[in-house]
C-alpha positions in Angstrom: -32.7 12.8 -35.4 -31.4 9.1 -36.3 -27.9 10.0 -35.9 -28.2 11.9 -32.7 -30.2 9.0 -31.4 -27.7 6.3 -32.6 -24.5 8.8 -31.0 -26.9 9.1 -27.6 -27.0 5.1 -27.5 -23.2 5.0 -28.2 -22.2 7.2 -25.3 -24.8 5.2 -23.3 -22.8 2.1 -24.1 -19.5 3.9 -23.1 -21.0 5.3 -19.6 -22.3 1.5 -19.0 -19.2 -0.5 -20.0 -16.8 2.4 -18.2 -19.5 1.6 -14.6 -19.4 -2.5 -15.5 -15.9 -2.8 -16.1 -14.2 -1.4 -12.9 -13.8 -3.9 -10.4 -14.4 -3.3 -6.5 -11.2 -2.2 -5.1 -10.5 -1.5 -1.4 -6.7 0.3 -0.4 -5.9 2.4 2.8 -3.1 2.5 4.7 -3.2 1.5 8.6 -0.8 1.2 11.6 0.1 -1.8 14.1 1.1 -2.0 17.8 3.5 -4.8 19.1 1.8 -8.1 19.4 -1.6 -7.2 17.2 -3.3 -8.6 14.8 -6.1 -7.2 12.3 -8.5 -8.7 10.1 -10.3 -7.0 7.1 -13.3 -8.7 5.2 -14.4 -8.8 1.8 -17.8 -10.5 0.3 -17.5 -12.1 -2.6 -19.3 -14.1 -5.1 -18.2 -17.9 -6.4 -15.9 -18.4 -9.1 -15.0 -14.1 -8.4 -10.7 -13.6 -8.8 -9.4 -11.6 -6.0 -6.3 -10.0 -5.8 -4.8 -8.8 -2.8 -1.4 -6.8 -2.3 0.5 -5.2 0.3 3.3 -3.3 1.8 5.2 -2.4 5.2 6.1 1.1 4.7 7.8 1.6 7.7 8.5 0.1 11.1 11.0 -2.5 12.9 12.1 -4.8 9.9 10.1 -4.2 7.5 8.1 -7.8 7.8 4.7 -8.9 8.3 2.7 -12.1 8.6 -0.3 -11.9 6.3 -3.0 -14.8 6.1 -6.0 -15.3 3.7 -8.7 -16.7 5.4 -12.3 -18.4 4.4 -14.3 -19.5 7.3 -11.4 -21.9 8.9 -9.9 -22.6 6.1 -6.3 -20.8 5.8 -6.3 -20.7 1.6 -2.8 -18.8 1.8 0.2 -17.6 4.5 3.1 -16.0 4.3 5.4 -15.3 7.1 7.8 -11.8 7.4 7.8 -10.6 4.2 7.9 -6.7 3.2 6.0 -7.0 0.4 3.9 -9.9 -0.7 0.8 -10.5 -3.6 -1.8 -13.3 -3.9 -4.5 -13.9 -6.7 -7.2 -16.2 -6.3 -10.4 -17.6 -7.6 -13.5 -17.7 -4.9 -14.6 -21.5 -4.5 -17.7 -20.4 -2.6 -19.7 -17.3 -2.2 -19.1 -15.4 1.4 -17.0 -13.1 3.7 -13.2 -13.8 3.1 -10.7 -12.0 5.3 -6.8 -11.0 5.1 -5.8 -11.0 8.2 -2.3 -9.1 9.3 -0.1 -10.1 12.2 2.6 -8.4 14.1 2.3 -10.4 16.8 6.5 -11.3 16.4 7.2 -7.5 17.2 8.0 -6.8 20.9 8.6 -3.2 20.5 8.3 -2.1 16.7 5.6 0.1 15.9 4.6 -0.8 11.9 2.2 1.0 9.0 1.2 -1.2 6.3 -0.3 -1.0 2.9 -3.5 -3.0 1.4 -4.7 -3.4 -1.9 -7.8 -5.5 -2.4 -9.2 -6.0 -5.9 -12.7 -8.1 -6.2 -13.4 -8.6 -9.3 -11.6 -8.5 -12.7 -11.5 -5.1 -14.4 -12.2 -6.1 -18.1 -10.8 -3.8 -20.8 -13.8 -1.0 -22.1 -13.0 -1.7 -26.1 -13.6 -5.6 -25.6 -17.0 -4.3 -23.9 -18.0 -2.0 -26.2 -17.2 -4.4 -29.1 -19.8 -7.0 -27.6 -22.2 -4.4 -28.3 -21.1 -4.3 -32.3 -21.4 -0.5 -32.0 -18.9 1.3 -34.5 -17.2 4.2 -32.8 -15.6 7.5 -33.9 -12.0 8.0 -33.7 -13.1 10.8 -30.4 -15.1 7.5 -28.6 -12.3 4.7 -29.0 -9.7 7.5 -27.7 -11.4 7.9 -24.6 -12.0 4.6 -24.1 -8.6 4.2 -24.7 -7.6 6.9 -22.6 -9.7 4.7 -19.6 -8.2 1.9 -19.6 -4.4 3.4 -19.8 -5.9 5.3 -16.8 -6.0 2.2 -14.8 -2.4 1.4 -15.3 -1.3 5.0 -14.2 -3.0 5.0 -11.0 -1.5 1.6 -9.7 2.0 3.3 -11.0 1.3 6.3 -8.7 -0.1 3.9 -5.9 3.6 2.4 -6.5 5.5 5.1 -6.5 3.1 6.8 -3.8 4.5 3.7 -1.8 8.4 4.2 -1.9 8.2 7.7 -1.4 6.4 6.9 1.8 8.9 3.6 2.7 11.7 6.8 1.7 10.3 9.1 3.6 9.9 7.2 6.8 13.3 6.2 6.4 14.8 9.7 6.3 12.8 10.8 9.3 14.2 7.7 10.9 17.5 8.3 9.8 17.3 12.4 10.8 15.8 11.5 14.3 18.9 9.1 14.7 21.5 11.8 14.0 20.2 14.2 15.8 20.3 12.3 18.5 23.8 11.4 18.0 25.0 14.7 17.4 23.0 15.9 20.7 25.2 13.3 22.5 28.7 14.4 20.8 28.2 17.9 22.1 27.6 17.0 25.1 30.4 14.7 25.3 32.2 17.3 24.3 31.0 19.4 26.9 31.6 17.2 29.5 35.4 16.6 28.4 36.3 20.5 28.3 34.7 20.7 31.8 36.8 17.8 32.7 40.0 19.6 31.4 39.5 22.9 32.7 39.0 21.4 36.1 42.3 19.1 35.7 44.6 21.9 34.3 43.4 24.0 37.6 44.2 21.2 39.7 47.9 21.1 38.0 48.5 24.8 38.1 47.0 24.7 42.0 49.4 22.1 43.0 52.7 23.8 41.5 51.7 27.0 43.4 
């Protein structure tokens, strides 16, 4: 009964430390008209790191404006980049915002990618071992197994990412020729026309 106790505490301790140690993350993917600008919020605590990524995945030239923002203080800026990443400690508790501009786009219709991270995900083994608690070989694997987790899903968010830019670039690149191939033919239509009517007008005058 003491051993089943002390294994029940263990995997208590894992449950815990796997719920404590993920940190608050916010991703989607969203679009943007010519001249807009949009603003997205997080709370956070003092002396809390925040990391904050993104992506244009397709549209115009590939650039944005992004802006980190606390109150009326602009704590970070950077000005048409494709891709761009920023880490920062909180000075003060409240509502910070990263703020997205494509206010320098006349006509170019754009989709970009955000990655917010509040927090600092800690690794599970260094939590469990504030806990002294010896684990089995199963326990420390899937601990293990947790945090190597982590690493694969911002890999696929990568990945996930290019295939999209790729993608949107193919499309782009398919809508273009088949507009330029719609145009040959009928340039080509438009010539034979214009030959069969100047042959007929040579043949009429030599009769």
């Amino acid at each position: 009964a003491q051993r089943s106790n002390t294994r029940r505490m263990k995997l208590a301790v894992i449950f815990v430390a796997l719920v404590l140690g993920l940190a608050a993350a916010t991703e989607l993917t969203f679009d943007m008209e010519p001249h807009e600008r949009q603003c997205f919020m997080e709370e956070a605590a003092k002396d809390t790191d925040i990391t904050v990524e993104y992506q244009v995945v397709y549209g115009g030239r590939l650039d944005i404006d992004m802006d980190v923002v606390f109150g009326t203080t602009v704590l970070h800026s950077e000005r048409g980049q494709q891709t761009g990443a920023f880490n920062f400690k909180t000075q003060e508790p409240g509502e910070y915002q990263f703020c997205f501009s494509n206010e320098m786009s006349t006509v170019a219709h754009k989709t970009v990618y955000i990655d917010v991270i509040v927090g600092e995900e800690q690794p599970i083994l260094n939590e469990l071992k504030d806990h002294h608690i010896a684990l089995t070989q199963m326990e420390t694997s899937l601990a293990s197994i947790h945090n190597s987790l982590r690493g694969i899903v911002d890999y696929q968010t990568h990945h996930r990412m290019r295939e999209a830019t790729h993608r949107r670039t193919a499309e782009f690149m398919n809508e273009r020729v088949q507009w330029v191939s719609t145009g040959e033919m009928l340039l080509l239509v438009v010539l034979s026309l214009f030959q069969i009517v100047y042959l007929r007008g040579l043949f009429a005058e030599k009769k």
